[in-house]
N, C-alpha and C positions, 0 to 999 in steps of 0.2 A: 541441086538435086539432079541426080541422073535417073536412066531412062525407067518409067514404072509403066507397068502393065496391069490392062484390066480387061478382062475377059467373062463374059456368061459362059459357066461350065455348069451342067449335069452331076447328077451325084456320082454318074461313073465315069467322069471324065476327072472330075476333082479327085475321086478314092481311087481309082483304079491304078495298080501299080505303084502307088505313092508312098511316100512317108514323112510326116509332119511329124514335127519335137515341136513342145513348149517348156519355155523358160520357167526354170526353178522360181522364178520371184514374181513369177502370174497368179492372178487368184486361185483358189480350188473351183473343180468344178460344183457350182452349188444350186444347179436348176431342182427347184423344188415338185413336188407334185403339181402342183397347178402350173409350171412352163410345161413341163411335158404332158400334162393331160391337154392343153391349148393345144402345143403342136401335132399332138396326132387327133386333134377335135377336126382344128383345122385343115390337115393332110387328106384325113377320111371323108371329110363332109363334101371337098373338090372334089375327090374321089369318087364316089358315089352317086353323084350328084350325073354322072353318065353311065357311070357302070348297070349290065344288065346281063341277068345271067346266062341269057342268051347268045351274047357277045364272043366270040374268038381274041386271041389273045392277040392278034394284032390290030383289033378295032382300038387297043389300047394308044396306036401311035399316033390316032384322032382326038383322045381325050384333051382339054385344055393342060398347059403345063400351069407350074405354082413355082414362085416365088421366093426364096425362103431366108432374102438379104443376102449383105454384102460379107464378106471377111478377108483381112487383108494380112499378106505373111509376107515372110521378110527372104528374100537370096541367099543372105551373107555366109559365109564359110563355107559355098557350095550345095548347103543343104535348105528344107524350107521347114523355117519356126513359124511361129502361128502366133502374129500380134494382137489380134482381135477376130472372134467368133470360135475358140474351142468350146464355147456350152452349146453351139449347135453341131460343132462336126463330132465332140463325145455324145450329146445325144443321137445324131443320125449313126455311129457307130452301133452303140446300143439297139438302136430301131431295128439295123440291120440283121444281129445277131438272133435277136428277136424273130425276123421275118426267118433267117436263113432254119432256127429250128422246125418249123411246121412246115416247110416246102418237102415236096414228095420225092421230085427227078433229082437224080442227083446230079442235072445237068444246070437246073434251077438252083440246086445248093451252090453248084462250084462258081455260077457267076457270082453270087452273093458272098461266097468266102473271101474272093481274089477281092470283095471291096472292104474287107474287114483286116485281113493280114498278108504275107508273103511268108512262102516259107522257105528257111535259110537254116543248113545247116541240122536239117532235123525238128526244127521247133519252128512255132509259128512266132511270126516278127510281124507285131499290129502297126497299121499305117498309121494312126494316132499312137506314138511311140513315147510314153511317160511311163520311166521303170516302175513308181510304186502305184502304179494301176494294174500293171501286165497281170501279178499275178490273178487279181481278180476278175479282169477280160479273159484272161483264159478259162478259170473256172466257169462263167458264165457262156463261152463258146461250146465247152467242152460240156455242162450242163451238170457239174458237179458243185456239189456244196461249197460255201465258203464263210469262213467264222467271218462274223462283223467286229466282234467284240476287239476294240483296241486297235481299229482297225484306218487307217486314216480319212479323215472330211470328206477330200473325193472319191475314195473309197466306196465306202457308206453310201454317199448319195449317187454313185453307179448303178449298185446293186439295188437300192431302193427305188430308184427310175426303171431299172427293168421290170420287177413288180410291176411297178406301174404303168407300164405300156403293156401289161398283159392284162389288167384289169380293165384300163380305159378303151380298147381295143374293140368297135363294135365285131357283134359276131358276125358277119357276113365276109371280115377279113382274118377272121380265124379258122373262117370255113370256105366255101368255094370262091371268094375273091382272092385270096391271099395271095398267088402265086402273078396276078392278072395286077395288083395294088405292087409287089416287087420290082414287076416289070417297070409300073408308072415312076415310082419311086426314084428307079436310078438312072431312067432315061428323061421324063418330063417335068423333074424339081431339081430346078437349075438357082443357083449362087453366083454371085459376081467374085470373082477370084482377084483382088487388088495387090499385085505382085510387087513390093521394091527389091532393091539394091543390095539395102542394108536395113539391120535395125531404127536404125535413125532416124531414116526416109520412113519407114513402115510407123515408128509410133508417131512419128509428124503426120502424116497421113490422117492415125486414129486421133489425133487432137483434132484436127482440122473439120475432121467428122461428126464431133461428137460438139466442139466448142462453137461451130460458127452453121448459121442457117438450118437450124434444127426444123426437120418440117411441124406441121402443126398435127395437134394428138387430137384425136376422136371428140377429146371434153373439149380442148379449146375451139374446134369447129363448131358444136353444140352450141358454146358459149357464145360464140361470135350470131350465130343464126338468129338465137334468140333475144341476145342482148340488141341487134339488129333490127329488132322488130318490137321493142318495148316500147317507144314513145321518145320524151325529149334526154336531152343530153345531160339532165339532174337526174332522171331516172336511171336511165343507162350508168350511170357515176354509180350511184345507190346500189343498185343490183352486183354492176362489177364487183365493190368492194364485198358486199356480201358473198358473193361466187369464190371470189379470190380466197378470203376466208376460209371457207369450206373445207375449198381443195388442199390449201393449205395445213389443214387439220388431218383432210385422210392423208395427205403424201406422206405424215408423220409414223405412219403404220407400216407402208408400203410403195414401194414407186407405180404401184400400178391400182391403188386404191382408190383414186379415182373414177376411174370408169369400169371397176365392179362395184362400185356403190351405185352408180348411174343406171346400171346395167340391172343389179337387182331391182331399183327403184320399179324402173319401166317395164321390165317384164313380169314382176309381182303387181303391180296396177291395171296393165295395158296389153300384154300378150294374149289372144287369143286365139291363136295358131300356132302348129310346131311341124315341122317339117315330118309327115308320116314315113314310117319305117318300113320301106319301101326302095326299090331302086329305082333311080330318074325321078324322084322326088325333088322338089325343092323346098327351098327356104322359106319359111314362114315367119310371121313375128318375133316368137322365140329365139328363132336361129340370127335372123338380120339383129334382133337387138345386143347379141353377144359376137358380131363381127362389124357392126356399122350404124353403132345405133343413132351418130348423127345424122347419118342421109335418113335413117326409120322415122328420126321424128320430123325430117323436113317435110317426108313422103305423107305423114299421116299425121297433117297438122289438122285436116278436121276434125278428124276421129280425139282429138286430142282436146279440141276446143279451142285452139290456136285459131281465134278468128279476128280480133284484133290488138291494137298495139297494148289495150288496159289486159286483154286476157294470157298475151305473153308474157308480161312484166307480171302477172299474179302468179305464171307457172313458175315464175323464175320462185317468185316473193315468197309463195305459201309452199307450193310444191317440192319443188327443189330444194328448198330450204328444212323443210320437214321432214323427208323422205331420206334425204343423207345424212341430214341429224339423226333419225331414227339408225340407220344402217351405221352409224358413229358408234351409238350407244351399243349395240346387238354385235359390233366386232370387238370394242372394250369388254365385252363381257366372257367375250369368246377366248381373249387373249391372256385376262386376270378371271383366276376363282375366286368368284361371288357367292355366299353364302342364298342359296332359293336359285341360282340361274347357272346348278353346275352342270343342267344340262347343256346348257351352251357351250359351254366348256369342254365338254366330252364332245358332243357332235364335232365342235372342230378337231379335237384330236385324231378324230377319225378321217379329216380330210373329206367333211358332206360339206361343200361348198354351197351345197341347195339352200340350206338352212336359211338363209341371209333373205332370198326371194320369197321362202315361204310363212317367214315368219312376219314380212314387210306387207303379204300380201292383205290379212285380213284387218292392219291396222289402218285407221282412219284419220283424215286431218283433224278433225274436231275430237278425238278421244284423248284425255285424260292421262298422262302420265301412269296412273295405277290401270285403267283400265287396258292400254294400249303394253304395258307390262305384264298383263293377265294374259292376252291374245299370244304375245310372242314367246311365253312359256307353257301354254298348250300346245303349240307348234313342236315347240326347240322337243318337248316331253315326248311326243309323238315319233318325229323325229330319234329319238333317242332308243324308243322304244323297239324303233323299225329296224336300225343300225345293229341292235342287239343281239332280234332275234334272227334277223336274217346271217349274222358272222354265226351264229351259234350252227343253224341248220348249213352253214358250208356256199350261203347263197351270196353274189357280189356284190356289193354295195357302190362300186365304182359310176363314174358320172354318167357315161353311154346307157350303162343297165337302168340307172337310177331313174333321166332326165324325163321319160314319159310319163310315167308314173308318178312324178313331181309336178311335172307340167299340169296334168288334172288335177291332184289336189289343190296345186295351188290356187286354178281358176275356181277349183268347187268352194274357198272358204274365204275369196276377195269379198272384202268387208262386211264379213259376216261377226257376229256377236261369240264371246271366248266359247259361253255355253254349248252356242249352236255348233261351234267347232269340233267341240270334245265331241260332242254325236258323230258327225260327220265322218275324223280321223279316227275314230274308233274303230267304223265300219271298212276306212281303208286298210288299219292295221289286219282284218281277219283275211282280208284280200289279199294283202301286197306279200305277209311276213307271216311262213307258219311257226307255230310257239315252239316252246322251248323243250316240251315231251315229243317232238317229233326225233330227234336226235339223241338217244341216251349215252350217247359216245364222243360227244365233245373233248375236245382236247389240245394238249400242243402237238404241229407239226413242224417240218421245215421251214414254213414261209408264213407261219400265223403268230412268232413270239411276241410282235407288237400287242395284237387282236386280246392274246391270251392274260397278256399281264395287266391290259383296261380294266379285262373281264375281272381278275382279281382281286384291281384294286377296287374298283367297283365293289363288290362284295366284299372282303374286307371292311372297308371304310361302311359300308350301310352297319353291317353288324356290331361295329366299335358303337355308332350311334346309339343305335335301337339297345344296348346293354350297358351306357351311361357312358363309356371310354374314351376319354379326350384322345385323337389323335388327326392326322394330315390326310388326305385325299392327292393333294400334288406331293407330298413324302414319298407314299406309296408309287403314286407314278413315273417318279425319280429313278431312274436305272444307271445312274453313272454316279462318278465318285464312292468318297469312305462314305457317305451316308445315302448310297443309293441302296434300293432293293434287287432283290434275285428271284429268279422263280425258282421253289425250292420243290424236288420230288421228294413227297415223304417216304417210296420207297428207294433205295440207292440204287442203281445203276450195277447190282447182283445177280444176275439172271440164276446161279447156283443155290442160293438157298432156296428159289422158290420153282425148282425144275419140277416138283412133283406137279403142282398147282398149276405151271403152265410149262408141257415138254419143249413148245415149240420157241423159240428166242424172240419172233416177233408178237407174235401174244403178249407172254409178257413185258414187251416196252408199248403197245398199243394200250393195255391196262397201266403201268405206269405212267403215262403220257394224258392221261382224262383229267377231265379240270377235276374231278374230285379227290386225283393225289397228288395235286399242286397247292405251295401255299406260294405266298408272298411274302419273303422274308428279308431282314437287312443282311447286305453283300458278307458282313463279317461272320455274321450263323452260319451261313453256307459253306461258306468257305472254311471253316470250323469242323462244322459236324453234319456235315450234307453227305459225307459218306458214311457216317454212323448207322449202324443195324437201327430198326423203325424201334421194338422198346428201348433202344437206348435214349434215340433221339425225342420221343415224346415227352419223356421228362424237361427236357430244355425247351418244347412247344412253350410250355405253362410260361414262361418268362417271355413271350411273345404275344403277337395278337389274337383277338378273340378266337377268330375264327382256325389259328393254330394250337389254343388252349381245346378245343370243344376235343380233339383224338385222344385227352385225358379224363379219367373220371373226378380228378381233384377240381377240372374244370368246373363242375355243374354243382358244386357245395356252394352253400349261402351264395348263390347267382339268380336273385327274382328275375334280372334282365332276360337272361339266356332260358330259364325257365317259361316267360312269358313264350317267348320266340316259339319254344316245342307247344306248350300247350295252346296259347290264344293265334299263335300266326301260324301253328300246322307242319312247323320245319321239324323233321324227325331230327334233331340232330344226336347222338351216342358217342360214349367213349368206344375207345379201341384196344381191348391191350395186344392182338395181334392182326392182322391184316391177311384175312384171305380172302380167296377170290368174291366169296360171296358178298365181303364188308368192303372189299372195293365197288363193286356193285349198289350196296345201298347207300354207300357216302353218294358217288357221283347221282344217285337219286335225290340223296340232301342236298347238294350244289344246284341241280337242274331245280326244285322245290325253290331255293333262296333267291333262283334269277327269276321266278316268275314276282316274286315281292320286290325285287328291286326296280324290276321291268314292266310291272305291273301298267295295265293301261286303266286301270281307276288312276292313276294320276293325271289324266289328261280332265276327269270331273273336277278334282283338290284344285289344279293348277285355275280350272276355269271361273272358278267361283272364289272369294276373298270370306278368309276367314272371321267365323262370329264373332 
């Protein structure tokens, strides 16, 4: 092997003027919401953690630098391929892109561009250079739309990670840090840059890396500490294999399932601090248990009851053991729909990772299977409820917004009774999440089609219920393939036939865009008759689901279900034979009317209490 180079570089020393290609036969980029919500958790929390608004923008070249590992590329053919780490250098692309739209100066902007592209020729030529991304990098530089649909893996989860570093983005770098956090950014997070020859040299490198002297992970230092401190060498045996076990079980979900099992445990049991939101704050329980929670618990083995070798070896035995079986059970549930726990189900679709700490918090080691299933579906129902109303009113649900407000519930209902729960989250819900009549304009927009089509299956699927109709909940949320669904507008995409009713062209796509003239329908309807005039297309509602039958009046013959619904549950629902503005108006009153029944926080009493 010849000569390799390794260097500590800066993110503007690594992007600046550069250009990396990766190879066609590298994985897609597939960092999920949870990598990129970690790395700007972790990015902003260093951050912060000196930042003061006080400060002058070169107090920044005091801040502690960070970290952000190794990636190692290859020489060969004169140019530099990327053997290992393009899911951080397409994420820190992204970040950048991200940072460079909200900066003011344009002198701010043009350092941050030169780390994203070069331009050559007229067009922009991105340093991370993979043709079927470009076009998408650019739309997102350029801050123009771009269809997902049909769209490739890395593609999709480009665009979807941006999203998401705008939501998980505390506001104090959306607002007067932002400029002062770009600065840190590309001067004081620094990568080791592991340079070969050749390919050859470069993936020998990444075997060598990856296969021999791997350091040890968070859980196995835990493990170690506490196995350590159990007692004799038949104990320790005992424990091990139970540990081993475990872990073995979560890695089957996730590589990293292990120590967000560990992570919800201890901070739904044991957190009783969270880093106040505030600048020059630091780390509280909270925070260290989701960056370090083995030194947390070495540091606060009293608080813990860590006082000798019998009461180690019981955390390991009773605790540990309990606590991620329970967190076993509560991701199973999340990951397969279960008939009674589809809140779970939903909450993870939505990417509320809380769910897990708050649902672990008020269960007990001595409860009962049914009873400790009661707790964690008040929670998940809560939970579900909040997620609802808050995407409805436009407000973010994401981790940063979320995590205070989490943080308290979850201390206010640790090991508390389901009953006493429902009281409690009931009272947060009128706090945290206003209802669903505060917004009578809900809808689809550019960046909410995921949000909007939940929202329909959800509804949907309640009303096949409640009107006897065998049908699927994961069908409906199905959006790909021949048997996926479509959001369908019942009115078409005409602005001409109804210019009287609205002159203006945005008007009426704002009224056709309200979840009240949306349905959910199968991809081949739409594609069929999605452009059909609205009486033509109602006649082919009726061969559809409930809630596409109700804009017929053949609907509501011999239907006690649907009847019930108008009379005993209060949902005005009517036929249509024409659609004006006013009956667009009172539908999306029926829509916002069916989400309060589905949303309902009487379910948090049903959930708490076991039926007669």
């Amino acid at each position: 092997m010849t000569a390799i180079d390794a260097k500590a570089r800066n993110v503007r020393e690594l992007l600046g003027g550069k250009k990396y290609t990766i190879d066609y036969f590298q994985r897609e980029y597939r960092w999920r919401t949870k990598e990129i919500g970690e790395l700007i958790s972790d990015l902003t929390v260093r951050f912060l953690a000196k930042w003061q608004p006080s400060h002058g923008r070169a107090e920044v070249a005091k801040y502690p630098s960070y970290f952000l590992g190794p990636i190692i590329v290859s020489g060969e053919g004169g140019g530099t391929s990327v053997i290992d780490g393009q899911q951080r250098l397409t994420s820190l692309s992204i970040l950048l892109i991200w940072l460079h739209h909200g900066l003011t100066l344009e002198e701010d902007r043009k350092q941050i561009a030169d780390l994203i592209f070069t331009r050559q020729y007229g067009a922009n030529s991105y340093n991370l250079d993979v043709p079927e991304r470009t076009a998408a990098i650019d739309a997102l530089y350029r801050q123009e739309p771009y269809n997902r649909d049909g769209a490739p893996e890395s593609v999709r989860n480009i665009l979807d990670r941006y999203d998401d570093i705008d939501e998980a983005m505390p506001e104090e770098i959306k607002g007067p840090a932002r400029a002062m956090f770009a600065d840190w950014l590309i001067e004081q997070v620094y990568l080791v840059e592991i340079k070969s020859p050749s390919d050859d040299d470069g993936y020998a490198i990444f075997e060598t890396m990856n296969d021999r002297g791997l350091p040890l992970s968070p859980t196995d230092m835990l493990k170690s500490h506490l196995l350590a401190n159990a007692g004799s060498e038949s104990v320790k045996v005992k424990l091990n294999a139970l540990w081993k076990g475990r872990i073995d079980q979560l890695l089957k979900i996730d590589k990293e399932e292990d120590a967000d099992a560990i992570k919800s445990w201890l901070r739904a049991k044991f957190a009783d601090k969270i880093r106040e939101r505030q600048a020059g704050a630091q780390p509280e329980d909270f925070d260290r248990i989701g960056t370090e929670f083995h030194r947390w618990v070495r540091d606060n083995g009293a608080r813990l009851g860590l006082t000798d070798q019998s009461k180690f070896a019981r955390f390991v035995e009773r605790n540990f053991d309990f606590y991620t079986g329970w967190y076993l059970k509560l991701r199973e549930a999340a990951l397969t729909l279960t008939v009674g726990r589809e809140a779970i189900y939903c909450n993870a679709l939505a990417n509320f990772t809380m769910q897990y700490p708050l649902m672990l918090a008020p269960i007990q080691t001595g409860d009962s299977d049914d009873v400790a299933w009661r707790k964690a579906m008040v929670v998940a129902s809560f939970v579900d409820i909040l997620i609802a109303r808050r995407q409805w009113n436009g407000k973010s649900i994401d981790y940063n917004t979320m995590q205070y407000a989490m943080f308290l519930a979850m201390k206010e209902i640790r090991d508390c009774s389901a009953p006493e729960m429902a009281d409690l989250l009931k009272k947060r819900l009128d706090a945290d999440a206003p209802p669903f009549s505060y917004n009578t304009r809900f809808g689809l927009w550019s960046a909410n089609k995921k949000t909007v089509r939940r929202f329909l299956a959800r509804l949907t699927f309640w009303i096949d219920q409640k009107v006897g109709v065998s049908s699927s909940l994961v069908a409906y949320l199905t959006s790909t393939g021949a048997q996926g669904y479509d959001i369908e507008h019942v009115i078409p995409d005409q602005h001409a036939p109804y210019v009287d009713m609205f002159p203006a062209e945005e008007d009426f796509q704002e009224y056709r865009n309200r979840l009240g003239d949306l349905l959910l329908l199968p991809r081949s309807f739409n594609r069929s008759y999605g452009d059909l005039p609205y009486p033509e297309k109602r006649e082919h509602y009726l061969q559809q689901n409930v809630l596409a039958q109700t804009f017929h009046e053949k609907a509501y013959e011999r239907n006690p279900g649907l009847r019930r619904l108008i009379e005993e549950w209060g949902i005005p629902f009517r036929p249509y034979d024409e659609l004006k503005k006013i009956d667009l108006e009172q539908r999306q009153a029926v829509v916002t009317r069916l989400a309060e029944e589905v949303w309902n926080a009487a379910r948090l009493t049903d959930a708490a209490n076991p039926p007669n």
